[in-house]
DSSP file (Angstrom, degrees, kcal/mol; ACC not computed):
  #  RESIDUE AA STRUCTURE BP1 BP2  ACC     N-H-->O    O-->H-N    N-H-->O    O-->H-N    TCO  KAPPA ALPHA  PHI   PSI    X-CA   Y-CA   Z-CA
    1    1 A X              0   0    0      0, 0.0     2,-0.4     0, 0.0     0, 0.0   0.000 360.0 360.0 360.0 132.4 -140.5 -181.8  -19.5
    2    2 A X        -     0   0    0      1,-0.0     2,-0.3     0, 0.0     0, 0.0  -0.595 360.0-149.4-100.8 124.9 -139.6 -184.7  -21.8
    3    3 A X        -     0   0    0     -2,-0.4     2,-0.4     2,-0.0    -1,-0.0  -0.535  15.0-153.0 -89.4 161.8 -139.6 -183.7  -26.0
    4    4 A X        -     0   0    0     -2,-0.3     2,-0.4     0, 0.0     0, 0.0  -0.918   8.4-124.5-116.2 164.1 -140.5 -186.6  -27.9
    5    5 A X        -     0   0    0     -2,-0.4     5,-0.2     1,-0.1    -2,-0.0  -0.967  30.1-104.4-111.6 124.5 -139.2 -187.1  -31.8
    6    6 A X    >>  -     0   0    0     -2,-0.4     4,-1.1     1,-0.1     3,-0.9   0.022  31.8-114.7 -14.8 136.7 -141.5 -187.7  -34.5
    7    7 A X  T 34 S+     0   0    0      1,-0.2     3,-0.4     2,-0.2    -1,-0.1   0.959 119.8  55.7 -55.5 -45.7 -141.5 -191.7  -35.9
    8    8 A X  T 34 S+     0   0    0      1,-0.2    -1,-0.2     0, 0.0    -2,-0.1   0.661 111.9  37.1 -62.1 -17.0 -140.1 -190.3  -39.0
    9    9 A X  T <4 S+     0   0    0     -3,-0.9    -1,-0.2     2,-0.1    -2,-0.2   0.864  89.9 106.5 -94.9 -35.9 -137.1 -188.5  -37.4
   10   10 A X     <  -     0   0    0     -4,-1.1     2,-0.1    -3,-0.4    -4,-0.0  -0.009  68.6-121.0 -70.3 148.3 -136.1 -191.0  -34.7
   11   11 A X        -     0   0    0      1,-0.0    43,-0.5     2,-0.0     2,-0.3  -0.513  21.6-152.3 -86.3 159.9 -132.9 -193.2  -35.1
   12   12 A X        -     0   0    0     41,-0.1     2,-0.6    -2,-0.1    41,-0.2  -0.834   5.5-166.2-128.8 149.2 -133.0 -197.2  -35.1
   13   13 A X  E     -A   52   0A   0     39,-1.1    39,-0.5    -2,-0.3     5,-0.1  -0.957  22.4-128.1-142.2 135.4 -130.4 -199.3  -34.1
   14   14 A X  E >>  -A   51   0A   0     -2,-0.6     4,-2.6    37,-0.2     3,-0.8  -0.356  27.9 -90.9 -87.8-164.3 -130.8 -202.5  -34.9
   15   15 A X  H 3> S+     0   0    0     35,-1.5     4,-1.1     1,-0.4    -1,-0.1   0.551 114.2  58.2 -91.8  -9.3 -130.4 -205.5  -32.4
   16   16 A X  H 3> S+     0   0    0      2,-0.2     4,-0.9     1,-0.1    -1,-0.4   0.828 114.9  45.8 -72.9 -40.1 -127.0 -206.8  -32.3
   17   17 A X  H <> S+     0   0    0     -3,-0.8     4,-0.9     1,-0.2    -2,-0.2   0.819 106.0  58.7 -87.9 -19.2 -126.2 -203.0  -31.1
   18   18 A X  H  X S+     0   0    0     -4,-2.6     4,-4.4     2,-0.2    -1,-0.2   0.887 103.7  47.7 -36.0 -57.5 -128.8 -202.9  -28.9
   19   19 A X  H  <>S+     0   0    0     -4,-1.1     5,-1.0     2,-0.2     4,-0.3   0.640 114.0  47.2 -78.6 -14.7 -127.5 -205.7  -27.0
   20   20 A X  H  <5S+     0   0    0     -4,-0.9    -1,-0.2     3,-0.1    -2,-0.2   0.741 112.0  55.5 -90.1 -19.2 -123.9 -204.1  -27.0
   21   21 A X  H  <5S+     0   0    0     -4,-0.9    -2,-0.2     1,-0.1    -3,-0.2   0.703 120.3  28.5 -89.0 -49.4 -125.8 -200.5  -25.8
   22   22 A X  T  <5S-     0   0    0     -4,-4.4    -1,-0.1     2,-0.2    -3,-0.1   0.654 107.0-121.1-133.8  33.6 -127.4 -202.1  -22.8
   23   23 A X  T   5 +     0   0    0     -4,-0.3     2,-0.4     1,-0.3    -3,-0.1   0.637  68.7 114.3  77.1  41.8 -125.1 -204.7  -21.9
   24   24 A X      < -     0   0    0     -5,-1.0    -1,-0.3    -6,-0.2    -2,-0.2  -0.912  64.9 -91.1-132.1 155.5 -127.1 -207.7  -22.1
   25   25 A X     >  -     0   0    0     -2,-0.4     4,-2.1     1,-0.1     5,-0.3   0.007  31.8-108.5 -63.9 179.0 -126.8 -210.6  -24.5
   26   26 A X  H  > S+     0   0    0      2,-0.2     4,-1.1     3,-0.2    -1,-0.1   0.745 116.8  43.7 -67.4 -30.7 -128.4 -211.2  -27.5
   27   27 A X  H  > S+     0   0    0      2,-0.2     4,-3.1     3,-0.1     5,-0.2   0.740 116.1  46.1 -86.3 -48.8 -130.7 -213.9  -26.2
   28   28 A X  H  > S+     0   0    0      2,-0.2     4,-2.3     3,-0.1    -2,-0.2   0.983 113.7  47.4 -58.4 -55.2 -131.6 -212.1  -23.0
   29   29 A X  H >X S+     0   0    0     -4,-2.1     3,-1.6     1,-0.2     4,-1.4   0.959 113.8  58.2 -48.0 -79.8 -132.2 -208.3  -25.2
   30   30 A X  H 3X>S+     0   0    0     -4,-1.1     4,-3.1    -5,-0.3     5,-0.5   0.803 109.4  39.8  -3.2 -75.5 -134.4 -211.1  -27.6
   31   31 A X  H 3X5S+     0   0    0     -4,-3.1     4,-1.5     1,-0.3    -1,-0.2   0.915 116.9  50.2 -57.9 -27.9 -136.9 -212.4  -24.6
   32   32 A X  H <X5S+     0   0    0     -4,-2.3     4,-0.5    -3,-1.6    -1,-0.3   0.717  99.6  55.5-105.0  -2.4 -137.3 -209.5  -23.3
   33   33 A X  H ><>S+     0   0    0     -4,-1.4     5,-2.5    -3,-0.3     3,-0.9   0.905 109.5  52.5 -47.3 -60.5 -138.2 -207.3  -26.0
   34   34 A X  H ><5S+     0   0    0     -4,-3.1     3,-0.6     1,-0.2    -2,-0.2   0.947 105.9  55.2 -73.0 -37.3 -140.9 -209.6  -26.8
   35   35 A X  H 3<<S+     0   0    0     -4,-1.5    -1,-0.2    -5,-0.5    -2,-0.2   0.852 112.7  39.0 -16.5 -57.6 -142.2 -209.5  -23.6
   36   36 A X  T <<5S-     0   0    0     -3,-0.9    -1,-0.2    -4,-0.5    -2,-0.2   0.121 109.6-125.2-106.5 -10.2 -142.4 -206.5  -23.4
   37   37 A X  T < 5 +     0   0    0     -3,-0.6     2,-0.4    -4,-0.4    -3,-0.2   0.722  59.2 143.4  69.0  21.2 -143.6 -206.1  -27.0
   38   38 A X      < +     0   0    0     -5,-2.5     2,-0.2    -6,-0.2    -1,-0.2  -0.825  30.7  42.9-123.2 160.6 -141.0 -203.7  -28.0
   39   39 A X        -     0   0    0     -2,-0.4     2,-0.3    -5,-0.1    13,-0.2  -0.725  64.6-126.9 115.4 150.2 -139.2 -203.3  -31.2
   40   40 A X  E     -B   51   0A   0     11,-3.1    11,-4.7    -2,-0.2     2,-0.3  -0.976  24.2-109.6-151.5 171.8 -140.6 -203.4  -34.7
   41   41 A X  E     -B   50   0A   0     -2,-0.3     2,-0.3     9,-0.2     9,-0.2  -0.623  40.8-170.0 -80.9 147.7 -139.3 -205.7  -37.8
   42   42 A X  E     -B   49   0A   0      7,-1.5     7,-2.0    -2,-0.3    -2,-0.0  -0.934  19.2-110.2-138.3 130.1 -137.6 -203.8  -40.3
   43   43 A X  E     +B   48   0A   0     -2,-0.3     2,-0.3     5,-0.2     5,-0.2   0.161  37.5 156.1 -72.6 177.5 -136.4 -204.4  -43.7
   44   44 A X  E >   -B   47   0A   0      3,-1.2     3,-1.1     1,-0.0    -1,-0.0  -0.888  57.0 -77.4-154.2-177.8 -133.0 -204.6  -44.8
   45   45 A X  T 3  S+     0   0    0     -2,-0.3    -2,-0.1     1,-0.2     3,-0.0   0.754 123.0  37.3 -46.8 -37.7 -131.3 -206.3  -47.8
   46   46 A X  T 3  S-     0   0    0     -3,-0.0    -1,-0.2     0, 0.0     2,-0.2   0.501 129.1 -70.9-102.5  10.8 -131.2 -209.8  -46.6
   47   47 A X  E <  S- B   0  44A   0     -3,-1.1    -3,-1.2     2,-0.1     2,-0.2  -0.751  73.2 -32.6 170.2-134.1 -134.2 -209.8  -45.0
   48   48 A X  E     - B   0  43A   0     -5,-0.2     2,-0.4    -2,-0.2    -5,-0.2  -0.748  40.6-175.3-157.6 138.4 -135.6 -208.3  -42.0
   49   49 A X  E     - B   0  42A   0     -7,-2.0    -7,-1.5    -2,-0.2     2,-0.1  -0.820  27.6-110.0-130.2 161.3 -134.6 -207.5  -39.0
   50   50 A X  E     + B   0  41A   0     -2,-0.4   -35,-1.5    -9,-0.2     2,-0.4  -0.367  41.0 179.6 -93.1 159.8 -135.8 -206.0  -35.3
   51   51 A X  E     -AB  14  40A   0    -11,-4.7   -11,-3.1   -37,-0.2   -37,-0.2  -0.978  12.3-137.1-150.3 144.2 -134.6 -202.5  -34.6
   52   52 A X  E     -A   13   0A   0    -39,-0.5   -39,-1.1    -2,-0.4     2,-0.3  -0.503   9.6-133.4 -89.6 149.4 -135.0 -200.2  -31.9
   53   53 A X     >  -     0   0    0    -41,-0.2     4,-3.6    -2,-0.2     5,-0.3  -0.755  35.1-122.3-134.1 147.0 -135.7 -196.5  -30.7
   54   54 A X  T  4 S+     0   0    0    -43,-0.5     5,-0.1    -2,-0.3   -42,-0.1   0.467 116.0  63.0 -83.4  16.5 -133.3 -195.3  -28.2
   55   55 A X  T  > S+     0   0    0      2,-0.1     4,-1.7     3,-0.1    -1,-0.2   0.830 102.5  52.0 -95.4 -27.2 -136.5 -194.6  -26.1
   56   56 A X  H  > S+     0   0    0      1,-0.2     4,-2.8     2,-0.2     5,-0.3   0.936 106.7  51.6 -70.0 -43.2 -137.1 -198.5  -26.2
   57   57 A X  H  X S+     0   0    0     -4,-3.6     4,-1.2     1,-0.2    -1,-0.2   0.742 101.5  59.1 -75.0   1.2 -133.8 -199.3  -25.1
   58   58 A X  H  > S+     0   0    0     -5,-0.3     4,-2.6     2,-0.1    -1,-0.2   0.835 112.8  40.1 -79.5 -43.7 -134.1 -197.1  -22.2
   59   59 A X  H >X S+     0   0    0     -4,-1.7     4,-1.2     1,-0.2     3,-1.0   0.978 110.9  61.1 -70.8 -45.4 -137.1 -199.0  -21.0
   60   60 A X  H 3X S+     0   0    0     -4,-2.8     4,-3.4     1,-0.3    -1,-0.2   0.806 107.8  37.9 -50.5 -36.8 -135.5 -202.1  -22.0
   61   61 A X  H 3X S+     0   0    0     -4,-1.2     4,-5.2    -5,-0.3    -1,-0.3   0.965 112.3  63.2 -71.1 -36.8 -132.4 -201.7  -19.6
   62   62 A X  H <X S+     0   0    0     -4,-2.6     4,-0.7    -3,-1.0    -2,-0.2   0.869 109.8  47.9 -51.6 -42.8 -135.4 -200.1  -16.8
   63   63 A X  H >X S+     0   0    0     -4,-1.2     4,-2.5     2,-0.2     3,-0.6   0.881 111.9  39.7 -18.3 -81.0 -136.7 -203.7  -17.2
   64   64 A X  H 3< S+     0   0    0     -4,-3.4    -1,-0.2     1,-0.3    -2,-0.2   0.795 111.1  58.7 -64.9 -29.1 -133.8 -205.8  -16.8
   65   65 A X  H 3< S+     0   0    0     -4,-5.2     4,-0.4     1,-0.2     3,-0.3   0.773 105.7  50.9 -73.8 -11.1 -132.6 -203.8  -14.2
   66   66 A X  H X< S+     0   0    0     -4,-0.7     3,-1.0    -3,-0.6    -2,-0.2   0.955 113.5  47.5 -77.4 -57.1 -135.9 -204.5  -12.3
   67   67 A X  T 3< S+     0   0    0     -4,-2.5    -1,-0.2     1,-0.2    -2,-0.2   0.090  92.6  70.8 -86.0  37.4 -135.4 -208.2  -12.8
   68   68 A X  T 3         0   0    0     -3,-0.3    -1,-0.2    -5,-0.2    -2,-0.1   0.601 360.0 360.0 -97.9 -25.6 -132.3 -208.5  -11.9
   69   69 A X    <         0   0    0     -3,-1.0    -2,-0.1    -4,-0.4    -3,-0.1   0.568 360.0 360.0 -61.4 360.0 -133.3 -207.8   -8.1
C-alpha cells in the first residue's frame, strides 16, 4: 500500500536538480514535463520557477525510460 503526503508537507525540488536526480538534461526534463503536464511554477526571489514532487519525478524517469525503447 502506497502512503501519499499532504500538498502542504511534500518537498519540491526545483528543476535544475531534477534534471541532475533523473539523469536527463535540462532540455529533455523541460519537454517532457510539459508533455506530460507535470510540475507547477513557483515563486522564488528572482522570479519563478518550475519545481517538482519526488512523486513527479518518479513518473518522469517511468516516461523517459519508456521512450527510450
Amino acid at each position: 500500500m502506497k502512503s501519499f503526503t499532504s500538498p502542504e508537507t511534500q518537498s519540491f525540488v526545483d528543476e535544475r536538480r531534477a534534471a541532475v536526480l533523473t539523469g536527463l538534461s535540462l532540455v529533455r526534463l523541460r519537454k517532457l514535463s510539459r508533455q506530460a503536464r507535470l510540475g507547477h511554477l513557483a515563486r522564488n526571489g528572482a522570479g519563478k520557477q518550475r519545481v517538482f514532487t519526488y512523486q513527479e519525478l518518479h513518473l518522469l524517469c517511468r516516461i523517459a525510460s519508456n521512450g527510450a525503447r
